[in-house]
N, CA and C atoms as an extended XYZ file, in Angstrom:
489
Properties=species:S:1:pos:R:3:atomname:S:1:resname:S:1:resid:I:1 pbc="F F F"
N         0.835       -1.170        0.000 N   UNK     1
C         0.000        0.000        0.000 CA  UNK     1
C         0.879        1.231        0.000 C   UNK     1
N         0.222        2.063       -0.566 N   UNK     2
C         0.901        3.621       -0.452 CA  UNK     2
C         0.549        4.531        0.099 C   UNK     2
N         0.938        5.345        0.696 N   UNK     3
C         0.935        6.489        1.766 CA  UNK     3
C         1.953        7.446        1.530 C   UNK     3
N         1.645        8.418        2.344 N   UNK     4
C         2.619        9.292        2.416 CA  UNK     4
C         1.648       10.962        2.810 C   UNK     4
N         1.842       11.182        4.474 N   UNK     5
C         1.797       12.662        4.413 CA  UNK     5
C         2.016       11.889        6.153 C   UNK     5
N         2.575       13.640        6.650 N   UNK     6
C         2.832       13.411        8.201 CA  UNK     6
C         1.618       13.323        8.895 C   UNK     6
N         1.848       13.316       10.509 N   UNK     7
C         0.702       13.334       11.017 CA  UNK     7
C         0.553       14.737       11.595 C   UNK     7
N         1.496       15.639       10.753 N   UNK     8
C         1.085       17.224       11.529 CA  UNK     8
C         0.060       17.137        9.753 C   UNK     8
N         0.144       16.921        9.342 N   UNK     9
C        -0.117       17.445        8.155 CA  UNK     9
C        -1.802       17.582        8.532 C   UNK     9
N        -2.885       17.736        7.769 N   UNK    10
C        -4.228       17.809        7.860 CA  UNK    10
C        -4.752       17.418        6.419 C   UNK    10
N        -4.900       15.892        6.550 N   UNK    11
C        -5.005       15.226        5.495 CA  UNK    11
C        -6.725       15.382        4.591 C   UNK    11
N        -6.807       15.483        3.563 N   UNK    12
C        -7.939       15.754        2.843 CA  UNK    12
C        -9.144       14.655        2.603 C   UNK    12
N        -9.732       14.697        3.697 N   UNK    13
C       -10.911       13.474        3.704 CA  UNK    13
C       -12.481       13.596        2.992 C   UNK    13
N       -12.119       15.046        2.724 N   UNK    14
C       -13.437       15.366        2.010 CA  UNK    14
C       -14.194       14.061        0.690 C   UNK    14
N       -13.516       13.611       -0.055 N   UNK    15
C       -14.359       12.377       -1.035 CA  UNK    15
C       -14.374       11.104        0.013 C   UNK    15
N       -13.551       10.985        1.213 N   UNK    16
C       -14.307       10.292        1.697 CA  UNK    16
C       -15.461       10.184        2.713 C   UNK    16
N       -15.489       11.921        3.372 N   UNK    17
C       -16.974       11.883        4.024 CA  UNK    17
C       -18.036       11.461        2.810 C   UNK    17
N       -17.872       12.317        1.679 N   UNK    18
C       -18.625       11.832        0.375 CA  UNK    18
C       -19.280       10.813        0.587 C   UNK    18
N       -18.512        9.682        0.479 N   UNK    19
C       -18.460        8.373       -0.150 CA  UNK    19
C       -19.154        7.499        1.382 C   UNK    19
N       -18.880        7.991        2.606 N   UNK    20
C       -19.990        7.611        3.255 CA  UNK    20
C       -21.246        8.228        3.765 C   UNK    20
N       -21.095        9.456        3.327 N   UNK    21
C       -22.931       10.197        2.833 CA  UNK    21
C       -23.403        9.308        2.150 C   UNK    21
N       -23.285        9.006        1.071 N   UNK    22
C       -23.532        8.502       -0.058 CA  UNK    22
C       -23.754        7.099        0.429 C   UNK    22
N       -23.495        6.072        1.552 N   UNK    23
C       -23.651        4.793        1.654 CA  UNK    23
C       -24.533        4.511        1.916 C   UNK    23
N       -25.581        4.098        1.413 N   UNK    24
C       -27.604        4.104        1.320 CA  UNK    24
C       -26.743        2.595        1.763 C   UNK    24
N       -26.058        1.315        1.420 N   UNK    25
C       -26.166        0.253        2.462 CA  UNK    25
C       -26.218        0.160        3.672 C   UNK    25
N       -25.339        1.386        4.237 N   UNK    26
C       -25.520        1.253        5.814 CA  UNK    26
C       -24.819        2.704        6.033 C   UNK    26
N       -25.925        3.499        6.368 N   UNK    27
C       -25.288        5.032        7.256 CA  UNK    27
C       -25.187        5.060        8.183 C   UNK    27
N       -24.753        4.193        8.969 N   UNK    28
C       -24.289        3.890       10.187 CA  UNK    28
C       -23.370        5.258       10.834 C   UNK    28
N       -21.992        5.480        9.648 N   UNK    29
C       -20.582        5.983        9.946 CA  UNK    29
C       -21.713        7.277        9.975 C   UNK    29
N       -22.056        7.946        8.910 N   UNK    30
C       -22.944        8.940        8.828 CA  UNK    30
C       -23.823        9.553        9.338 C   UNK    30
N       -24.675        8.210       10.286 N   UNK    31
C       -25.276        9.124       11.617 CA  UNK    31
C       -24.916        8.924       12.761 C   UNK    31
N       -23.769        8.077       12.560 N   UNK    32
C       -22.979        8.452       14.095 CA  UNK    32
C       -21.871        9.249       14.528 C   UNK    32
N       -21.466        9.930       13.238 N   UNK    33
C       -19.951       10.503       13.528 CA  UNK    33
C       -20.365       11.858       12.809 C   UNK    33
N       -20.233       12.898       13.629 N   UNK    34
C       -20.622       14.349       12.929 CA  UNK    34
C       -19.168       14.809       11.919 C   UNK    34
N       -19.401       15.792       11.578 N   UNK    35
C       -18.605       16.196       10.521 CA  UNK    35
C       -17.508       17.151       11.356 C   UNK    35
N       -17.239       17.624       12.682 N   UNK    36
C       -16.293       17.575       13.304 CA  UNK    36
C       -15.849       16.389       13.778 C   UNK    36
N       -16.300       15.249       14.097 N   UNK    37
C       -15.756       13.942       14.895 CA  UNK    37
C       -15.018       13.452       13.024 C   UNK    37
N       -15.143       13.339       11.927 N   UNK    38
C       -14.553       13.105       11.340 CA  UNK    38
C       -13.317       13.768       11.166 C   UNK    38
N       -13.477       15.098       11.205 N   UNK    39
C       -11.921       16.269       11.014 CA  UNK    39
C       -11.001       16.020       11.867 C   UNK    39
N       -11.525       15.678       13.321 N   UNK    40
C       -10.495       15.335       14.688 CA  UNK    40
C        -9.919       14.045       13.861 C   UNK    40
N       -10.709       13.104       13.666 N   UNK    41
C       -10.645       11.474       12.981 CA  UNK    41
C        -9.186       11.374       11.923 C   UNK    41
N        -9.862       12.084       10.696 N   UNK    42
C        -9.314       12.293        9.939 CA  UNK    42
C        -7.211       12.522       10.216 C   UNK    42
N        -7.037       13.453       10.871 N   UNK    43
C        -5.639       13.524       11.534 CA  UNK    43
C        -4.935       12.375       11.965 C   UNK    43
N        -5.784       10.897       12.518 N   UNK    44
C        -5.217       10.290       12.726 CA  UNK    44
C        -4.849        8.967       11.636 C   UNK    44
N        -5.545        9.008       10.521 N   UNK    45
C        -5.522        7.620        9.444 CA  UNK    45
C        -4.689        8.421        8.401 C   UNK    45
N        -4.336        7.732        7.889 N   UNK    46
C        -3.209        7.302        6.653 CA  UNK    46
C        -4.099        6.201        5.672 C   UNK    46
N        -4.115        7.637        4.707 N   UNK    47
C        -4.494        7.273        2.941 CA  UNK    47
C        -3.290        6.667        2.185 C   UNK    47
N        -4.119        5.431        1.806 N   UNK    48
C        -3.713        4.439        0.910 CA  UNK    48
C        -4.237        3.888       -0.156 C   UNK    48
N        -3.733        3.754       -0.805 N   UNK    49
C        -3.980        3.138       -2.312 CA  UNK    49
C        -4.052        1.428       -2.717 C   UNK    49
N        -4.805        0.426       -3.029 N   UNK    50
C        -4.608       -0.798       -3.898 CA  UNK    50
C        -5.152       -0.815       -4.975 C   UNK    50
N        -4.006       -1.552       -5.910 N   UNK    51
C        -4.765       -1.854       -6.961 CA  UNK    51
C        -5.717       -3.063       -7.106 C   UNK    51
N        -6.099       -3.414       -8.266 N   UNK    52
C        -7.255       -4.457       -8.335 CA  UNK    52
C        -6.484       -5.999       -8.222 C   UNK    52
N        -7.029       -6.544       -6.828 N   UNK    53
C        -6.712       -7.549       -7.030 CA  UNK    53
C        -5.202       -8.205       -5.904 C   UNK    53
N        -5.081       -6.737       -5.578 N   UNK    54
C        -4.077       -6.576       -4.109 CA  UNK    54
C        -4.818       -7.193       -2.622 C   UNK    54
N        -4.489       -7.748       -1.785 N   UNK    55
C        -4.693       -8.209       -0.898 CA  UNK    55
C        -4.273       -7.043       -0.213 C   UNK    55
N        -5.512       -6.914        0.952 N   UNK    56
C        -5.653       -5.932        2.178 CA  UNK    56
C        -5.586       -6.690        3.368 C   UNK    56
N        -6.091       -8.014        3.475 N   UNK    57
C        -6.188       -8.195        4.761 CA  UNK    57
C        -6.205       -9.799        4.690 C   UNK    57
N        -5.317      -10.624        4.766 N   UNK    58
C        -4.990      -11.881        5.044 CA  UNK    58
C        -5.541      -12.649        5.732 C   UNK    58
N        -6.418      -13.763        5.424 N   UNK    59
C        -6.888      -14.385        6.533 CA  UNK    59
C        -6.445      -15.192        7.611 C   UNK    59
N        -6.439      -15.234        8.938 N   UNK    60
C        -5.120      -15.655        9.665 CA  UNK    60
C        -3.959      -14.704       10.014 C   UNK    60
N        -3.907      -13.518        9.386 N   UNK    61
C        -3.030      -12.246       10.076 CA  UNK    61
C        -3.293      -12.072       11.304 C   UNK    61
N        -2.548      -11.417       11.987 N   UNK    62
C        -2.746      -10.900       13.015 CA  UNK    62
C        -2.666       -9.092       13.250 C   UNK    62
N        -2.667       -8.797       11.755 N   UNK    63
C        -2.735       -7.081       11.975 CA  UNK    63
C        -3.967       -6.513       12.498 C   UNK    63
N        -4.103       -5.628       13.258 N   UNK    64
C        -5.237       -5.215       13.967 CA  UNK    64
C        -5.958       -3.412       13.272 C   UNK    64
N        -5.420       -3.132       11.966 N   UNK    65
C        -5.451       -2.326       11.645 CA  UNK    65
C        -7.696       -1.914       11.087 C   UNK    65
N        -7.915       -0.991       10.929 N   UNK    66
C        -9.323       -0.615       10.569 CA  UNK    66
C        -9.039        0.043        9.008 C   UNK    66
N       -10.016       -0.050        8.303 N   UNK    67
C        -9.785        0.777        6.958 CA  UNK    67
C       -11.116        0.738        6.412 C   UNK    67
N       -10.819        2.366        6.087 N   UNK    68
C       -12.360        3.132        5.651 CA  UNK    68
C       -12.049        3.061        4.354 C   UNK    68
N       -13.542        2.832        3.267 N   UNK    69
C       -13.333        3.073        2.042 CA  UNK    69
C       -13.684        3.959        1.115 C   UNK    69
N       -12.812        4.577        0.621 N   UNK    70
C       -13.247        6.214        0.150 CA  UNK    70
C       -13.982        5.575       -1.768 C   UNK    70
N       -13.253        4.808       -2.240 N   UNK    71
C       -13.648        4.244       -3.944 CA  UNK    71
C       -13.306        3.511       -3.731 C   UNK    71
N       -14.028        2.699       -4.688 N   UNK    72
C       -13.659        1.022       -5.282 CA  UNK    72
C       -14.242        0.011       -4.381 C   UNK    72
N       -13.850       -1.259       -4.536 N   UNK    73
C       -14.806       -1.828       -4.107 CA  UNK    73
C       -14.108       -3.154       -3.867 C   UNK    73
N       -13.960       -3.695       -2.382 N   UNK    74
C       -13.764       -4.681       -1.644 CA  UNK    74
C       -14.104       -5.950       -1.579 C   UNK    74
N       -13.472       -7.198       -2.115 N   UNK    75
C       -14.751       -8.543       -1.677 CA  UNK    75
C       -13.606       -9.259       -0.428 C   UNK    75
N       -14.458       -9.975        0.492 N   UNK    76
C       -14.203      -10.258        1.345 CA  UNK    76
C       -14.780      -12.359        1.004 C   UNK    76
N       -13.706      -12.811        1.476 N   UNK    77
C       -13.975      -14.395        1.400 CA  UNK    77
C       -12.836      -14.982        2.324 C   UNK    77
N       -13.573      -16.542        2.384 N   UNK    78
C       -12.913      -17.165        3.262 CA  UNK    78
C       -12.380      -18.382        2.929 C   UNK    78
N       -11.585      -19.163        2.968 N   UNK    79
C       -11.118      -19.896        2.301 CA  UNK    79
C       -10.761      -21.116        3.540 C   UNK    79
N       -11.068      -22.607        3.093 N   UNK    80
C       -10.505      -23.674        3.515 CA  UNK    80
C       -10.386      -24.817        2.980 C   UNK    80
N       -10.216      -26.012        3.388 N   UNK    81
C       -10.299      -27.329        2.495 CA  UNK    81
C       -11.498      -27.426        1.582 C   UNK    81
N       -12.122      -26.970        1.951 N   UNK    82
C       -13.488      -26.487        0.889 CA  UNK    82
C       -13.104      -25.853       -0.325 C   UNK    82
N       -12.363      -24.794       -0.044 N   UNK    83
C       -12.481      -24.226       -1.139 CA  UNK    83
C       -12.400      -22.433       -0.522 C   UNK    83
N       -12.833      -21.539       -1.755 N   UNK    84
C       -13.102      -20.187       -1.428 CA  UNK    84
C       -13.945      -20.004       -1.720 C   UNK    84
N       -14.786      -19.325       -0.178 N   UNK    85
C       -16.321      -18.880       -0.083 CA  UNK    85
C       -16.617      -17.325       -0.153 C   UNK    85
N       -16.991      -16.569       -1.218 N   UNK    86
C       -17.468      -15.323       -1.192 CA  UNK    86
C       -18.231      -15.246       -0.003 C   UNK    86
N       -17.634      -13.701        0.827 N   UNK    87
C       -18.713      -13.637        1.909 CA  UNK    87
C       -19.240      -12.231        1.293 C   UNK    87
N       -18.613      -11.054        1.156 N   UNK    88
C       -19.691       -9.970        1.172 CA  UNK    88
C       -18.603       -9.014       -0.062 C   UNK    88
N       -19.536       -8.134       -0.492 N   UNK    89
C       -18.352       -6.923       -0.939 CA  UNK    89
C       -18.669       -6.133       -0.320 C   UNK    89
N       -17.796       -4.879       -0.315 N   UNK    90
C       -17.623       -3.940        0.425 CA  UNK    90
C       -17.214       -2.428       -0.220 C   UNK    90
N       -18.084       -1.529       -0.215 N   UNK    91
C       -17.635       -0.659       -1.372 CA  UNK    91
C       -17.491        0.744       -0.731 C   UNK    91
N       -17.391        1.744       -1.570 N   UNK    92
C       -17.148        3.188       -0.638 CA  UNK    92
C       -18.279        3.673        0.136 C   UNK    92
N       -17.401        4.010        1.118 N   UNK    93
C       -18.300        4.759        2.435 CA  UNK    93
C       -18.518        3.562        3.611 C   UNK    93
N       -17.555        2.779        3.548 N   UNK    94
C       -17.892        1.326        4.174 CA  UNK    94
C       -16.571        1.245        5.299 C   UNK    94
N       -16.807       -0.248        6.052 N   UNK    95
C       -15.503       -0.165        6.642 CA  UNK    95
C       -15.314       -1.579        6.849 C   UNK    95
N       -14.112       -2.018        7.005 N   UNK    96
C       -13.562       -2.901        7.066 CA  UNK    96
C       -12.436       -3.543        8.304 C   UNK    96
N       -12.259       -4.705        8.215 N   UNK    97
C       -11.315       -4.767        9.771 CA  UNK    97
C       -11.646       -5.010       11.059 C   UNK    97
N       -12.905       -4.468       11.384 N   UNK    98
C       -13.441       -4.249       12.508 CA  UNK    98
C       -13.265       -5.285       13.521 C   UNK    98
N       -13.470       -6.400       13.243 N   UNK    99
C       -12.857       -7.251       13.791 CA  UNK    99
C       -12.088       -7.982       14.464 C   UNK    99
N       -11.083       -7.658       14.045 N   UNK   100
C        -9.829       -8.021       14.592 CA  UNK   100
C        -9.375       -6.468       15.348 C   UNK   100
N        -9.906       -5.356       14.853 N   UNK   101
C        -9.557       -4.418       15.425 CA  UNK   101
C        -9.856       -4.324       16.882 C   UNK   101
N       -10.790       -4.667       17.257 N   UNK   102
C       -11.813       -4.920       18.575 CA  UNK   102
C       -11.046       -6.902       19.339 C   UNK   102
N       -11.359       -7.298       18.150 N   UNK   103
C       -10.928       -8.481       19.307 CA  UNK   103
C        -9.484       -9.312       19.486 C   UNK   103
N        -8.631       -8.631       18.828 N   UNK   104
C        -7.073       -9.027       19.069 CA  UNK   104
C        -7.190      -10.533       18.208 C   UNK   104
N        -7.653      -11.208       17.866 N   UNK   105
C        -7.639      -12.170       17.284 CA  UNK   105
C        -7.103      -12.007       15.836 C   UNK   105
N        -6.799      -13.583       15.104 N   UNK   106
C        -6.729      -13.519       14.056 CA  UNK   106
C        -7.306      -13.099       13.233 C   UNK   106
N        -7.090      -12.474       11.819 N   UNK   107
C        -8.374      -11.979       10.816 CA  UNK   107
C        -8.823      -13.303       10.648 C   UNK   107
N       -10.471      -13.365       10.031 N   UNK   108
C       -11.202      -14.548        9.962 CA  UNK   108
C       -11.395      -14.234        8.565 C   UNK   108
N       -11.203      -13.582        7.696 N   UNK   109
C       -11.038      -14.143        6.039 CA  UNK   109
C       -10.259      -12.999        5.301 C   UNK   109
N       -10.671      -12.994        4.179 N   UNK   110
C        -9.326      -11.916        3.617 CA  UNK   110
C        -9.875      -10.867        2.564 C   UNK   110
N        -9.569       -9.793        2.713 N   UNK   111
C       -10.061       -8.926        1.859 CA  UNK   111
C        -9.216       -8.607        0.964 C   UNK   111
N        -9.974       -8.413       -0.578 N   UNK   112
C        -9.039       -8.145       -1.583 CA  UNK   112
C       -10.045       -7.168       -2.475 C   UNK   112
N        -8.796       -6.180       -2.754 N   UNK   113
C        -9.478       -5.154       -3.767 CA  UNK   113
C        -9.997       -6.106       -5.222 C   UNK   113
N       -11.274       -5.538       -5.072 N   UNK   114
C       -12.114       -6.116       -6.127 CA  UNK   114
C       -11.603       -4.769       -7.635 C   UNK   114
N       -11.518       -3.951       -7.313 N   UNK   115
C       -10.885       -3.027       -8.012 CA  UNK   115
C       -10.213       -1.802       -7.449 C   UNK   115
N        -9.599       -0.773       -8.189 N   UNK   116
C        -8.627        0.028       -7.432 CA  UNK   116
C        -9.693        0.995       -6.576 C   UNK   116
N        -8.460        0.892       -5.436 N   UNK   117
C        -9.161        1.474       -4.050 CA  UNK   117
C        -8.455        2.752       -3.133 C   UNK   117
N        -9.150        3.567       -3.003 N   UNK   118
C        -8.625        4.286       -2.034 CA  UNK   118
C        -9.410        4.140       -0.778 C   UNK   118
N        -8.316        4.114        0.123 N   UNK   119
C        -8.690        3.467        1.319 CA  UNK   119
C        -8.197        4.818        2.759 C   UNK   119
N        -8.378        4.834        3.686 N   UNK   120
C        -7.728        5.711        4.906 CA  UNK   120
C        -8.068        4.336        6.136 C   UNK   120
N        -6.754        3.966        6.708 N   UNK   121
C        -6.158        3.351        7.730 CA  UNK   121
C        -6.291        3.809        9.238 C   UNK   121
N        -6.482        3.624       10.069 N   UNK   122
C        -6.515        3.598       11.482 CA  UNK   122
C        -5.755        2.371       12.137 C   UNK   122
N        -4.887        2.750       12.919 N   UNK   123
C        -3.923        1.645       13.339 CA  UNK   123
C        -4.623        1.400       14.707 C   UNK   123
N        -4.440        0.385       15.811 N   UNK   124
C        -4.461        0.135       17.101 CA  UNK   124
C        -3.871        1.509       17.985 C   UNK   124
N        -2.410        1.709       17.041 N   UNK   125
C        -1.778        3.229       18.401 CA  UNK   125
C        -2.509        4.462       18.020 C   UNK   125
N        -2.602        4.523       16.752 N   UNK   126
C        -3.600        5.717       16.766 CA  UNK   126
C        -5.041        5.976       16.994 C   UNK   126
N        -5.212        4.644       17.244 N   UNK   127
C        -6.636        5.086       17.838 CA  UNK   127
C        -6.498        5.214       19.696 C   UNK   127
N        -5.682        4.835       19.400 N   UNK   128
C        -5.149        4.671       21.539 CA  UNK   128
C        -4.637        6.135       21.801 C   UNK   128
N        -4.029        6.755       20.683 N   UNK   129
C        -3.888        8.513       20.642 CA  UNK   129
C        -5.284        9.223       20.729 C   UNK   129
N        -5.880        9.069       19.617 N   UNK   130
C        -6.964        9.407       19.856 CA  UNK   130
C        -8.051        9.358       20.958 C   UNK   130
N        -7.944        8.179       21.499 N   UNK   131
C        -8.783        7.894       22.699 CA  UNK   131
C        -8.113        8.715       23.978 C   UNK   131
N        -7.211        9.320       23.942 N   UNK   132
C        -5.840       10.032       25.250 CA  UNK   132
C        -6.895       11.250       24.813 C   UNK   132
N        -6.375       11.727       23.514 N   UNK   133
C        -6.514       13.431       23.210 CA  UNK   133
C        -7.877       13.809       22.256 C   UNK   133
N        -8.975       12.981       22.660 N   UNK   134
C       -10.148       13.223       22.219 CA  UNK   134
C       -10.784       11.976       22.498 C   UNK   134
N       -11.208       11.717       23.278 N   UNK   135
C       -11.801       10.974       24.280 CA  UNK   135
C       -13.198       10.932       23.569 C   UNK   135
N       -14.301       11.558       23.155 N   UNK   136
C       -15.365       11.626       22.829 CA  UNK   136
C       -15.564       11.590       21.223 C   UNK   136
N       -14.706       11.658       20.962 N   UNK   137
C       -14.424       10.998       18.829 CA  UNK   137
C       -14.096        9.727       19.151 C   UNK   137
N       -13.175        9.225       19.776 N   UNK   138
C       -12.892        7.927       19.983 CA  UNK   138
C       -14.266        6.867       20.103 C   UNK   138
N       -14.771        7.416       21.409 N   UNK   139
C       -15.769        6.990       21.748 CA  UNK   139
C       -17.046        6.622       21.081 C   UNK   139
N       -17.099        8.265       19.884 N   UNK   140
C       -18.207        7.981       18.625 CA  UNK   140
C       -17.743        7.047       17.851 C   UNK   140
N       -16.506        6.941       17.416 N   UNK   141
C       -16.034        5.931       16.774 CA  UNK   141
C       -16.651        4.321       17.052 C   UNK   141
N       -15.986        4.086       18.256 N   UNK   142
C       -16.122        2.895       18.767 CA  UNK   142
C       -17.250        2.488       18.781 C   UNK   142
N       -18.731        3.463       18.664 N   UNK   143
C       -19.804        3.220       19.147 CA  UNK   143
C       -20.204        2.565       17.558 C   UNK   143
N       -19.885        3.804       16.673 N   UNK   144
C       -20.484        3.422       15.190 CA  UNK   144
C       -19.643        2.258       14.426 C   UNK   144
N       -18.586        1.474       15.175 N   UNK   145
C       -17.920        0.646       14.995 CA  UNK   145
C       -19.185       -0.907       15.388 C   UNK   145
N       -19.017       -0.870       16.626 N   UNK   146
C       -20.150       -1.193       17.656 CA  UNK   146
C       -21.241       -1.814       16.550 C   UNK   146
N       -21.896       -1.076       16.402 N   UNK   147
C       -23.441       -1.290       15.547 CA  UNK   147
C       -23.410       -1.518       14.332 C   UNK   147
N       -21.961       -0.997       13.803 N   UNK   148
C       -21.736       -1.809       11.899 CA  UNK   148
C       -21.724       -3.347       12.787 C   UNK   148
N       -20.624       -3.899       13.691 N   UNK   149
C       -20.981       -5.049       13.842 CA  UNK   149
C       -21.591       -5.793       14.263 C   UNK   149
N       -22.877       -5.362       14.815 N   UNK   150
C       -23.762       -5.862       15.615 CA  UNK   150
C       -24.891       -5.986       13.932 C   UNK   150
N       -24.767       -4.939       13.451 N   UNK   151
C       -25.632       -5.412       12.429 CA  UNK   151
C       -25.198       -6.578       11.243 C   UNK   151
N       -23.851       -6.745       10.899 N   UNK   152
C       -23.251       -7.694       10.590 CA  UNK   152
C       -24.114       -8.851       10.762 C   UNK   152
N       -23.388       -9.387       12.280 N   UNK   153
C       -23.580      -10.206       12.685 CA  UNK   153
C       -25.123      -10.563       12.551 C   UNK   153
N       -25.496       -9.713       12.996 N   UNK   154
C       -27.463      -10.465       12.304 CA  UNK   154
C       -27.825      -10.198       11.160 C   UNK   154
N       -27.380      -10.222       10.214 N   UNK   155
C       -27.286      -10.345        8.683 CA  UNK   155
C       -26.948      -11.902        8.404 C   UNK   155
N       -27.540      -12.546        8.067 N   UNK   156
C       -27.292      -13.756        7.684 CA  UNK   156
C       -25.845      -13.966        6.569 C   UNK   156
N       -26.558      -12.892        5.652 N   UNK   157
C       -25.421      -12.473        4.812 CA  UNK   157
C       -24.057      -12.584        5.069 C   UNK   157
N       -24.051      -11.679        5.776 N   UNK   158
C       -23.130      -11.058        6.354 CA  UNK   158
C       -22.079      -11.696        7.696 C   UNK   158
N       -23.077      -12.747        8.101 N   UNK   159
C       -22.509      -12.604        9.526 CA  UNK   159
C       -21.345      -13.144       10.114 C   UNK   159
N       -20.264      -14.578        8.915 N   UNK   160
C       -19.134      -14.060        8.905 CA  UNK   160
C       -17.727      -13.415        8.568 C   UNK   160
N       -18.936      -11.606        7.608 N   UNK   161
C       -17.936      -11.207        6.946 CA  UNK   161
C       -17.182      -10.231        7.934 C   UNK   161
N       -17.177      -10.405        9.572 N   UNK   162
C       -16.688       -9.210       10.231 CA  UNK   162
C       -15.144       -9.517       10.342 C   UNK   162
N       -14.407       -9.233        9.656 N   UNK   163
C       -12.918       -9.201        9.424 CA  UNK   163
C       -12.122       -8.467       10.591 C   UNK   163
């Protein structure tokens, strides 16, 4: 993945509030996180780039990272002696990770850019920054984190695409 700007910098998230206005699948991020709790937000993730067909998230990793999706579009599957099982796609204004972000565990399947993606990252320490020096973004966070996976999970669909 590619990156590149500091963390003094004040990185440009505007196409991706967009892109989760715009998420008629689930406005979850949208009515839980105001448009200041994103600007505080925003300071702490690192924009990245995949192309189509790049692996984001390994199944069996142990990275604990979160990633919002500004374009393009995500499929998520799981793979075993069976075979590989499509679980969900995942497209802009969406999020991903959640999972493992919350429960220290292994990722439980693997996400791969279905096509090219711009993505913004949230690590484990920066959200542990965030939670020090804005205590109440954190908190919205966690909450609208919270209820993407609670709705997941009772999605039949869905329920084990929580990565």
């Amino acid at each position: 993945m590619s990156s590149s700007f500091a963390s003094h910098d004040k990185p440009d998230i505007e196409a991706l509030l967009e892109a989760v206005a715009s998420n008629s699948n689930d406005p979850t991020l949208s009515h839980l996180l105001t448009l200041a709790q994103w600007a505080v937000l925003g300071g702490y993730m690192q924009a990245s780039t995949l192309t189509a067909g790049q692996i984001l998230i390994s199944q069996g990793a142990e990275d604990r990272s979160l990633y919002f999706v500004e374009s393009g579009m995500l499929t998520v599957h799981f793979e075993d002696a069976g075979g590989k099982i499509h679980l969900a796609a995942v497209g802009a204004g969406s999020v991903v990770g959640e999972g493992g972000f919350f429960s220290y565990m292994a990722r439980s399947a693997t996400v791969q850019a279905g096509s090219a993606c711009k993505l913004w990252s949230l690590t484990p320490m920066r959200f542990s920054e965030l939670s020090n020096r804005q205590p109440q973004v954190a908190l919205a966070l966690a909450m609208a984190l919270g209820a993407i996976m609670a709705k997941r999970v009772v999605s039949n669909r869905r329920r084990i695409a929580v990565t």
